[in-house]
C-alpha positions as CSV (number, residue, x, y, z in Angstrom):
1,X,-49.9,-12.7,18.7
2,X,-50.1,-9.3,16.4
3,X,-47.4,-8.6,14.4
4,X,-45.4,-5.5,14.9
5,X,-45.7,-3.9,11.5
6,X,-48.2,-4.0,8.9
7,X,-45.7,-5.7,6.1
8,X,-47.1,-9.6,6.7
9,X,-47.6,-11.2,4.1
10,X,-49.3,-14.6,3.9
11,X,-47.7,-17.7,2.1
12,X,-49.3,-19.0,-0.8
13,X,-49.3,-23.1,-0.8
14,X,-51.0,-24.1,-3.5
15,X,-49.6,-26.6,-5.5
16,X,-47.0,-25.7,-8.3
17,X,-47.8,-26.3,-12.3
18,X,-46.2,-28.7,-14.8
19,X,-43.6,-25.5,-15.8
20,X,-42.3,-25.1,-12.1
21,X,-42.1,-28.7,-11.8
22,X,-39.3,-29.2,-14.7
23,X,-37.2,-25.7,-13.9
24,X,-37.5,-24.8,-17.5
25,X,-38.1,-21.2,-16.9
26,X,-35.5,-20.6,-14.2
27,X,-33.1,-22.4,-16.3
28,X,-34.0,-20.3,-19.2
29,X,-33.8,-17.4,-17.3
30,X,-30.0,-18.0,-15.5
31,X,-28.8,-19.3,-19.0
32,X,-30.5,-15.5,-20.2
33,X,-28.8,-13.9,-17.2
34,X,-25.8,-15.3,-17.9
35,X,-25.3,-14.6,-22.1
36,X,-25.7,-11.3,-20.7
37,X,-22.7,-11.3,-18.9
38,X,-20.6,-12.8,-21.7
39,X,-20.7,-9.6,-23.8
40,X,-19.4,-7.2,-20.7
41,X,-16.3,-6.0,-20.5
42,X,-14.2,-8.2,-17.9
43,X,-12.6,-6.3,-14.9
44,X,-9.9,-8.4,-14.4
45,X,-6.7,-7.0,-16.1
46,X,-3.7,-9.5,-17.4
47,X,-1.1,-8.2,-14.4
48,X,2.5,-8.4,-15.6
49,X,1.6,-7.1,-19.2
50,X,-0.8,-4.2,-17.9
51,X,-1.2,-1.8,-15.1
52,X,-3.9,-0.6,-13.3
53,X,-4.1,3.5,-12.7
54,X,-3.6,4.1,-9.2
55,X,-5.3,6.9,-6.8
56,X,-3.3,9.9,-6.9
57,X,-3.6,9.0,-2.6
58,X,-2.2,6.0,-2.8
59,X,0.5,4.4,-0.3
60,X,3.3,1.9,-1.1
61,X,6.2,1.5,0.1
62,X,8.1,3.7,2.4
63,X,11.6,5.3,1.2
64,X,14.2,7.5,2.8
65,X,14.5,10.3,1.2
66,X,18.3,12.7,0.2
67,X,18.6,16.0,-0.3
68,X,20.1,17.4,-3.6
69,X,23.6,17.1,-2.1
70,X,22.7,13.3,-1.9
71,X,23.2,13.8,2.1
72,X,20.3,11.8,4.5
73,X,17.5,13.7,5.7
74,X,16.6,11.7,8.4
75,X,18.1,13.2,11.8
76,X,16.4,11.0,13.7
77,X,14.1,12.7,15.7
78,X,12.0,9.6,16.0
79,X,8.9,11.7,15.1
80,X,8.0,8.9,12.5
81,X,8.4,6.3,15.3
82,X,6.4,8.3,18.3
83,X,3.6,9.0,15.1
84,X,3.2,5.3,13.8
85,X,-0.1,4.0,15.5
86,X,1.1,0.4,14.5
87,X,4.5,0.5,16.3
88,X,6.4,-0.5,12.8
89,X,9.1,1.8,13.2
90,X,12.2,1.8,15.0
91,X,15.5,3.9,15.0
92,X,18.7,4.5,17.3
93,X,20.8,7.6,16.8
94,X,24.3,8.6,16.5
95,X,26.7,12.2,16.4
96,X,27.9,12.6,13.0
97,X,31.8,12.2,13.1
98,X,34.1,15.0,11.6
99,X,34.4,14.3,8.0
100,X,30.9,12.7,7.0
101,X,29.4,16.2,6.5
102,X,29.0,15.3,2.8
103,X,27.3,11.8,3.9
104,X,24.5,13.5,6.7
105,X,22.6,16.6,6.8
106,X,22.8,17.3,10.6
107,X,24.5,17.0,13.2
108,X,22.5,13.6,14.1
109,X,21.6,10.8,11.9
110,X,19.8,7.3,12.1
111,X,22.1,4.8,12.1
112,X,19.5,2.2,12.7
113,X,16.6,2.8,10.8
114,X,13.9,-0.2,10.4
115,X,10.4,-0.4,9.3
116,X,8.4,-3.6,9.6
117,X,6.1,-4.0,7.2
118,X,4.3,-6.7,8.6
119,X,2.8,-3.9,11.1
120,X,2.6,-1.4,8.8
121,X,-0.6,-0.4,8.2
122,X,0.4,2.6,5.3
123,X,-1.5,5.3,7.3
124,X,1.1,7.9,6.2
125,X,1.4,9.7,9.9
126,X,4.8,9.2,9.4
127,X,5.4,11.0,6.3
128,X,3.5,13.5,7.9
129,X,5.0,13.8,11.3
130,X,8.4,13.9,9.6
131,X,9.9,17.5,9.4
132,X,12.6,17.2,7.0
133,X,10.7,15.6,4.4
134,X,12.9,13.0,5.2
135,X,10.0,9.7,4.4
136,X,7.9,8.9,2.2
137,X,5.5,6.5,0.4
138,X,6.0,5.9,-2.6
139,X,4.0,4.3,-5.5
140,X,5.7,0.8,-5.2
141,X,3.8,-2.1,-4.0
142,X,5.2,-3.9,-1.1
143,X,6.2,-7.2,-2.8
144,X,5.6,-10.8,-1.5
145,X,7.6,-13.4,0.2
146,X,7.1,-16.3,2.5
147,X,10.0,-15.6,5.4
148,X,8.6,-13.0,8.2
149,X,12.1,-11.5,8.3
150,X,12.4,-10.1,4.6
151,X,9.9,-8.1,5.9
152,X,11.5,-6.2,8.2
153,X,13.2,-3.1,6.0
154,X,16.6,-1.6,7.3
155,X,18.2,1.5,6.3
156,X,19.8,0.1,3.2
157,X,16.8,-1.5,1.5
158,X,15.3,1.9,2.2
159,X,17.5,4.8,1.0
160,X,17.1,6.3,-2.2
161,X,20.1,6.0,-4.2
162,X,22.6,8.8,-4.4
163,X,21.8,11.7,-7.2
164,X,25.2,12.6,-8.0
165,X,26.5,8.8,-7.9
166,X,23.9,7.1,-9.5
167,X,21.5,9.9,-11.2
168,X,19.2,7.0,-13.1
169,X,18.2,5.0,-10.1
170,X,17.5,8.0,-8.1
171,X,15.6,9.7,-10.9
172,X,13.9,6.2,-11.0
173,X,12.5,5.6,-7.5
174,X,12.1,9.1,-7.3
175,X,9.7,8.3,-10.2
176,X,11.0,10.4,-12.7
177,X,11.6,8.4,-15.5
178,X,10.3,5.4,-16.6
């Protein structure tokens, strides 16, 4: 049978020498290989004390944003939801009542807002498909827990806090001040 390219080569059998029989010079050279290595700079970083720089692109967790009034954005037009390629969103509506005009924006507002992050796959069509601006992802990791159900977000663990009520917190997740 010919071989189909011209890159054969043949295989050498002869016997090995004294030198490859004891390993001395491939231990040499891993031990070589490896006192190289011990002079590098390590890329692991020491978490809680330091911080990595994150891309200017990246995407944490999702927050509902207020306007300057401290009134919700969010009308629920279920953009977000129809957008989300994951199905992590869901949402019910409801009229504002006379008398909350200083708590929503419009006319309509989410009264059930919840995003599972379980499914979430932080593709950002959501913050894009939203037309008032109304979510976003921030710069703040998702964090860790062993029940399934803390990971489902509701409208309260998502809202930003009030600017006029509590100026600090909102300046802080808006990421203001550190």
């Amino acid at each position: 049978m010919q071989p189909l390219t011209n890159r054969v080569k043949e295989v050498d059998r002869k016997p090995m020498t004294l030198g490859e029989k004891i390993y001395l010079p491939a231990v040499l050279k891993g031990m070589s290989i490896t006192f190289k290595h011990m002079f590098k700079k390590r890329p692991t970083i020491n978490y809680p004390e330091q911080t990595r720089q994150f891309s200017p692109v990246f995407r944490g967790l999702h927050v509902l944003n207020r306007d300057e009034e401290g009134r919700e954005r969010c009308t629920a037009c279920g953009l977000c939801a129809v957008a989300c390629p994951a199905e992590a969103i869901t949402m019910e509506a409801a009229e504002r009542k006379p008398g909350e005009e200083n708590l929503y924006r419009e006319e309509k507002y989410a009264a059930k807002y919840e995003i599972n992050m379980l499914r979430c796959i932080f593709c950002g069509l959501c913050e894009e498909a939203c037309p008032k601006d109304a979510i976003y992802l921030s710069e703040t990791f998702t964090p860790s827990d062993y029940a399934r159900k803390n990971f489902i977000y509701g409208k309260k663990d998502l809202l930003i806090p009030d600017p006029k009520t509590q100026p600090e917190e909102f300046a802080k997740a808006r990421g203001e001040k550190k």
